[in-house]
N, C-alpha and C positions, 0 to 999 in steps of 0.2 A: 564473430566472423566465422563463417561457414568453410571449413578446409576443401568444399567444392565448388567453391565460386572463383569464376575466372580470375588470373591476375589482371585483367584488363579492367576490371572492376575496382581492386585494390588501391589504393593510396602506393606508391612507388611497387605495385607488385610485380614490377619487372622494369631491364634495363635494355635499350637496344646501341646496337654499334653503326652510331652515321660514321658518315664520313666528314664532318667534324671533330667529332670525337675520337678519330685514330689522327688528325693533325696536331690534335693536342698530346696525345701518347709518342707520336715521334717527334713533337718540341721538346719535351721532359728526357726521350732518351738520346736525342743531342745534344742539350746542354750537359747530361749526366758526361757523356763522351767526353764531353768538351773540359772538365774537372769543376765545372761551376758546382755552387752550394745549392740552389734553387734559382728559379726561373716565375717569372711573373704574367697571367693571363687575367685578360679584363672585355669586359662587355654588358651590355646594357641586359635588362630584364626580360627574360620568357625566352633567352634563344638558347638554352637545352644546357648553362653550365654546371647548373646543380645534379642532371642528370648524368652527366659525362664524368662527373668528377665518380659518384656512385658506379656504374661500369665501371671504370678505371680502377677502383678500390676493390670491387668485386672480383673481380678481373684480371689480376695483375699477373699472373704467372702466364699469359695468354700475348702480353706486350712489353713487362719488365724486363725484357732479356738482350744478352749479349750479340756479339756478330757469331759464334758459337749456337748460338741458342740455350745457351745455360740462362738459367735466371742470375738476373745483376740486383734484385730489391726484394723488398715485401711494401706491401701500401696501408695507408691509413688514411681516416678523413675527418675534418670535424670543421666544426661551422663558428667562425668566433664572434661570441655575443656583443650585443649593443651594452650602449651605457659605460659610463667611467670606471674604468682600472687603475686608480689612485697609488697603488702598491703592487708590491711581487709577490705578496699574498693571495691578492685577488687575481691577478695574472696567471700562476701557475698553479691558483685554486681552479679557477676559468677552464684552463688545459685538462686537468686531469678528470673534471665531471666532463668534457665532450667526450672524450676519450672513453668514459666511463670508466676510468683507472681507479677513482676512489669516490668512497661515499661519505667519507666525513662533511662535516657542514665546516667545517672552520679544523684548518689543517699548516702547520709551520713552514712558509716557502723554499724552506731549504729541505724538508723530506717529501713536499708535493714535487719537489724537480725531480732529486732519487728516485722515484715511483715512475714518473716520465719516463727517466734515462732507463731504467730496470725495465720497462714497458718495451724498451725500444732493445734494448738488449736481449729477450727473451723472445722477442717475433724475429728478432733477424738470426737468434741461436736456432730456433726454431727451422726458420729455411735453411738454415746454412749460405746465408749473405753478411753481408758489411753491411748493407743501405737500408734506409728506410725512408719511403716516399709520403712525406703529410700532404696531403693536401688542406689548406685551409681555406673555404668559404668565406666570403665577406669579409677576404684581409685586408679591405680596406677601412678597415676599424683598427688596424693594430697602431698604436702611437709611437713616435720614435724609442722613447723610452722600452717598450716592450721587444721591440728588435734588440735593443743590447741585451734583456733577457735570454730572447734566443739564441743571440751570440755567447752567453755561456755556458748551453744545453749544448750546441755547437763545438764550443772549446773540450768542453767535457767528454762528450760522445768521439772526437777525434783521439783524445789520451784514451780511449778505449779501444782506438781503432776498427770504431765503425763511424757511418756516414747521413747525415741528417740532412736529406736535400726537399726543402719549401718548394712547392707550388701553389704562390701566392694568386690565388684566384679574388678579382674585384670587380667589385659592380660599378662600371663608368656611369653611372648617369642616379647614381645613388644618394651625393654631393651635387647634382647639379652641375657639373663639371666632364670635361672627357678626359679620363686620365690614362688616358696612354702612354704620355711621357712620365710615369709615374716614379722617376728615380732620379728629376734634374734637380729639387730640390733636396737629394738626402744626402748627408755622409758620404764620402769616399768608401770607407771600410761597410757601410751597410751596402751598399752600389757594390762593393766586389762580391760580396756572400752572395745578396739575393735580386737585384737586379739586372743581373748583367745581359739578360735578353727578355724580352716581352713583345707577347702576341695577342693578339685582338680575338676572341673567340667568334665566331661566325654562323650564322643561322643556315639551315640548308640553303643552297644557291644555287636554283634551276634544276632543270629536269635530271641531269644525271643522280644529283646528290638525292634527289625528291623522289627519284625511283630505287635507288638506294636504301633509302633507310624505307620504304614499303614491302622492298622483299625480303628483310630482316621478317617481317609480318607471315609472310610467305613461305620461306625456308628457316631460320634461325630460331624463332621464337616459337614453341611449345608448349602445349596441355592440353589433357593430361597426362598425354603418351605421346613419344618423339616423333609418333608419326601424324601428331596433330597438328600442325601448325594453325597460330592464331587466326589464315585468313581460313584454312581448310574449315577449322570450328565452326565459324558463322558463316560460311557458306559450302558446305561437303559437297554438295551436288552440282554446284557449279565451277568448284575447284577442280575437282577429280574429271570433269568436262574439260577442262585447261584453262579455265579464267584464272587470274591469279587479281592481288594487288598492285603488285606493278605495273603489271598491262592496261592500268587506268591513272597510270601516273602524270600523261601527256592533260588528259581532262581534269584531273585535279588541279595542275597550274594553271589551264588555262581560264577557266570558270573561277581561281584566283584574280589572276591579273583584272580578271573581267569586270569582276567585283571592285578591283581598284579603280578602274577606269571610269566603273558607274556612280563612282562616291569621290570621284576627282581625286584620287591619293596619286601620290610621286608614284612611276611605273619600275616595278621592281619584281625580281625573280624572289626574292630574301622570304624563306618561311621558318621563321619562328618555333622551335618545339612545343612552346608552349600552347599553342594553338594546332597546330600538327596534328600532335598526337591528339586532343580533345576532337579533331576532324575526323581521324582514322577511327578512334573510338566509336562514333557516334556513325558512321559509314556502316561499323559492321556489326555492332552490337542492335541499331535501331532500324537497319535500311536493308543489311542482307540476310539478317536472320529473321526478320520477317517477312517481306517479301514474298509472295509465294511466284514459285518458278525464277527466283534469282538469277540473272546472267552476268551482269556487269550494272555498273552505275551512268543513269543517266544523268545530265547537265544541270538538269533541275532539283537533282535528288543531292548534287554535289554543290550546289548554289545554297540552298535549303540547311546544309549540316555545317558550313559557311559561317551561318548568318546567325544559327541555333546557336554556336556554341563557341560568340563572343570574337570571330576573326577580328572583323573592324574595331572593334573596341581598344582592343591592344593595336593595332594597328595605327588608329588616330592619337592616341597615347603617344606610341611609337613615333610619328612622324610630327609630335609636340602642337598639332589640331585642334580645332573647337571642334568637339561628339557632336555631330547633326541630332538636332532635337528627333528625329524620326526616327533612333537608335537608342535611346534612351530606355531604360529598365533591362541593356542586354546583360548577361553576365561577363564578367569581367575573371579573364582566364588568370589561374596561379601562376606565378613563376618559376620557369623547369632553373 
């Protein structure tokens, strides 16, 4: 990999802050308010929670903080693997490679926790906090059994007087199932630690949030100098004119919707990061940095990077649809 290639080219080379993404940073710092242990968010595939949790980790001195503004955490993140956790070997062997805390292959459950707790000891000595915010990926793989695990990294971390609060991040539609009410069948005592609020994570929704996270594009996001921004890059000469990306925010929903309506899907504002960003991408990397005499995007050109780069696909997934056979060979986008 070339250290002068766009991060827009990169595999996660960059994170943006929708406004999704800041309702999930002030869920975590209400419940924190509130004394809860962690808090629980769930949603379906490609609508940006893999990416949000990433920001947020990245990020945390930027939204972890008090009514003060002092910081109240430090963040971590890790994704917990498929397949059966028969033991608290394999459990808190599991935790300590996401973490990348240890590299032994086969290591004793009772000094893969120490290494945890000392992990967690060591980043909040470091800030000068108490808390430490995991988020975990795909916690809808953890088994009941594994939550009283945590309830003793829990127990533990509290006789130390610091604070271990979960944001249990799950994918609704991963089980086949909507799990929203994802705490009516558990424990009492698990219900008090980790479930005692949960929120539906949400894909951008209409024009505000969808011009939103385009002028992250515009203002926020830079290279290779601060005063690059990603849409300035591939378009200089029509940014420094005053076109930006958000000023084509209005055409991007609409030549959406359009798209629904001409392929009969349910009418909805709902866009997806997953597909989003593959849109934004392909807008400015293939549409205005070629281009010659670029000004703005026309309808056909935003219909076109639509269609290129797998909307419907996820969409008819999405809305649980038979793929029109006249759609078939499209690419079928990652899930953010």
């Amino acid at each position: 990999m070339s250290d002068d290639q766009h991060p827009i080219f990169i595999t996660n080379g960059y994170q943006i802050n929708t406004m999704p993404t800041t309702a999930l940073a002030n869920f975590i710092v209400t419940n924190i308010s509130q004394g809860h242990h962690g808090c629980s968010a769930y949603g379906g595939g490609g609508l940006g929670k893999t990416t949000a949790q990433q920001y947020l980790t990245d990020n945390a001195s930027r939204w972890l903080i008090g009514p003060g503004k002092q910081p109240i955490g430090v963040a971590a993140r890790m994704v917990m693997p498929s397949g059966n956790r028969r033991s608290d070997r394999a459990f808190w062997g599991a935790m300590n490679s996401r973490l990348r805390i240890s590299t032994a292959l086969r290591v004793e459950p009772s000094v893969a926790l120490e290494r945890l707790r000392n992990f967690i000891r060591t980043r909040c000595g470091q800030a000068k906090v108490r808390r430490m915010v995991l988020f975990i990926d795909n916690a809808q793989r953890i088994t009941d059994t594994e939550y009283q695990y945590l309830e003793d990294l829990d127990g533990q971390l509290t006789d130390d007087q610091l604070s271990l609060f979960l944001v249990l991040v799950r994918q609704s539609d991963a089980e086949g199932v909507d799990i929203g009410d994802d705490w009516l069948e558990r424990p009492s005592h698990t219900v008090r630690r980790w479930f005692m609020d949960t929120m539906p994570f949400q894909p951008l929704m209409g024009l505000r949030e969808i011009a939103h996270a385009l002028s992250r594009y515009d203002k926020a996001m830079t290279w290779p100098t601060p005063d690059m921004s990603f849409s300035r890059y591939f378009a200089r000469t029509a940014f420094d004119a005053g076109w930006t990306l958000a000023s084509d925010a209005g055409l991007l929903l609409s030549e959406m919707q359009a798209l629904r309506k001409a392929f009969h899907l349910p009418e909805s504002e709902a866009w997806p990061m997953a597909t989003f960003t593959l849109v934004v991408h392909y807008l400015l990397s293939e549409v205005a940095a070629r281009e010659p005499g670029f000004k703005g995007f026309t309808a056909a050109q935003v219909k076109n990077a639509l269609l290129t780069t797998g909307y419907l696909r996820l969409e008819f997934v999405r809305a649980r649809l038979p793929f029109p056979e006249s759609l078939r060979g499209q690419p079928m986008p990652e899930a953010a």
